[in-house]
Phi, psi and omega in degrees: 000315176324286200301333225249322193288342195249353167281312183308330170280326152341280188293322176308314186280319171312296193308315159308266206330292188231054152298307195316333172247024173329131180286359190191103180307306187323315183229046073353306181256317158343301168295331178280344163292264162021263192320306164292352190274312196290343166302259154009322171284266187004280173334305182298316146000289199271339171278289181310312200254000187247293180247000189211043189316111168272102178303340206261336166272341157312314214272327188319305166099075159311293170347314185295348175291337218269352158278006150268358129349241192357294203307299174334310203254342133305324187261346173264321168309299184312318179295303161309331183288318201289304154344288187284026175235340172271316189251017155075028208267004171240191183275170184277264211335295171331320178289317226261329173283343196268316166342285185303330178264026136297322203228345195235344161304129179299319206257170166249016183269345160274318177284346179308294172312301180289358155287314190316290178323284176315321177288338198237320187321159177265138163070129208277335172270294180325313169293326179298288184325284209306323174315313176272351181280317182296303174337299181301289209308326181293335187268344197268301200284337201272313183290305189298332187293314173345297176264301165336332186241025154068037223258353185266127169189094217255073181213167183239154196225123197257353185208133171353115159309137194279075193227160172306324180305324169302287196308312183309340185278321164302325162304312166290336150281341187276328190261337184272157185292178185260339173288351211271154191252184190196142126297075188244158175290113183287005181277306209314119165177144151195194153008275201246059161216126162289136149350136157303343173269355191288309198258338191268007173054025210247152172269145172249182182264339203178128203240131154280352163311344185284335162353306164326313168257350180306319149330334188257345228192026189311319181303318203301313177002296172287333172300290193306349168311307192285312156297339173263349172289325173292291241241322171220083170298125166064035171253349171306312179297341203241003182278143167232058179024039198248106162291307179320290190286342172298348204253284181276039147226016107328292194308323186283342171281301198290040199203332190271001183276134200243189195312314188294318169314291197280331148332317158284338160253014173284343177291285170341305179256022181059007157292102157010269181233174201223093167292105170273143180278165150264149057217003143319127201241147175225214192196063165222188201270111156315115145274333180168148168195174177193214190278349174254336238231136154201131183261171240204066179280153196244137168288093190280359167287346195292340210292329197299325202282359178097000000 
């Protein structure tokens, strides 16, 4: 949250950089209203979701004005590199780091700083050092968080990837009533990992991905609170807004659930079958598995019995 809140004052500060060389005072001034409008939403945003939750400005999703910053502010840089390269007004070196570190940054919160440096640092080499020194380390630390949460994976998929998790869902769309609930592992989703309902066209009881949609839906909240408290009994208390540890400490609450829990909410919630990572095992009738993956049918006559 931190790296993300500092790309955002990012783009901001790329945009202050080369306002000064806007190319048309006329849209120029359009664009810095543009901008200042989209602050102002911002605000209201952190006003809203902080001391005066409004559901109906929560559902707008104001946040979403603050991509045109970004746009703006990518597009007032490109502009500033490009000037200041035609009209020779920094040094090539000078130029040639704010560049690379521009074009070559994950965040946009690195070339702001290596302008600073170059504008403000002491001694024309020294600075030149610190510049590429923050540049590499800020870049470095930005590719390992990258490939830790798994976010590179630089391929086009013109049809589902051929993962196991896909496969069950497919299974479960091709075999199950349509109507049918499911008990699935509330973490699994991410990035390139689909939801459990995108393929298998089937309802689960509970995602920690609807987080996501709760904003569109603020009334549904307590129901999902009180279903997700069912499924990862005390993971609620412990989420820190860390997706890696939410991910394993949802999986490690919902695995501690022994047969008779789920058993006792497939009654409750009418649920069908029972979806597992393997090698987790349970002491119900198999339905179908595969390498990753085991379904479960749950004996919902048992539910009458007590």
């Amino acid at each position: 949250m931190i790296i993300s809140t500092l790309s955002g004052l990012g783009t901001l500060g790329l945009f202050l950089i080369g306002r000064r060389y806007a190319p048309s005072p006329e849209h120029n001034r359009t664009v810095t209203l543009m901008v200042i409008a989209a602050l102002l939403v911002l605000g209201l945003q952190i006003i809203v979701v902080t001391w005066l939750p409004a559901a109906i400005l929560v559902e707008f999703q104001l946040m979403r004005a603050g991509i045109w910053i970004t746009v703006f502010g990518i597009l007032y840089m490109t502009n500033y590199l490009a000037t200041t390269r035609v009209s020779r007004t920094l040094p090539r070196a000078d130029w040639a780091l704010l560049a690379a570190s521009f074009y070559l940054a994950f965040v946009s919160f690195v070339p702001v700083v290596v302008w600073g440096i170059l504008r403000w640092g002491k001694g024309q080499v020294r600075r030149r050092i610190v510049a590429v020194t923050f540049a590499v380390c800020a870049m470095v630390y930005a590719a390992t968080l990258v490939l830790a949460m798994n976010l590179w994976q630089p391929v086009i998929n013109i049809y589902p990837p051929e993962t196991a998790w896909n496969r069950v869902q497919f299974w479960a769309r091709d075999n199950t009533p349509r109507d049918a609930i499911f008990i699935t592992p509330p973490e699994i989703w991410w990035l390139f990992t689909s939801d459990w309902r995108v393929f298998s066209e089937r309802s689960t009881v509970v995602t920690l991905s609807e987080l996501l949609e709760i904003s569109f839906t603020p009334n549904y909240l307590d129901t999902w609170v009180g279903r997700f408290n069912d499924l990862a009994p005390g993971a609620l208390s412990q989420l820190n807004g860390n997706p890696a540890d939410n991910t394993r400490i949802v999986s490690k609450a919902f695995y501690s659930l022994t047969d008779q829990d789920l058993l006792r909410l497939a009654c409750k919630y009418r649920a069908a079958y029972l979806v597992v990572e393997k090698p987790h095992h349970y002491n119900f009738t198999v339905a179908h598995q595969n390498d990753g993956f085991v379904v479960y049918v749950m004996p919902l006559e048992a539910c009458g019995a007590g």
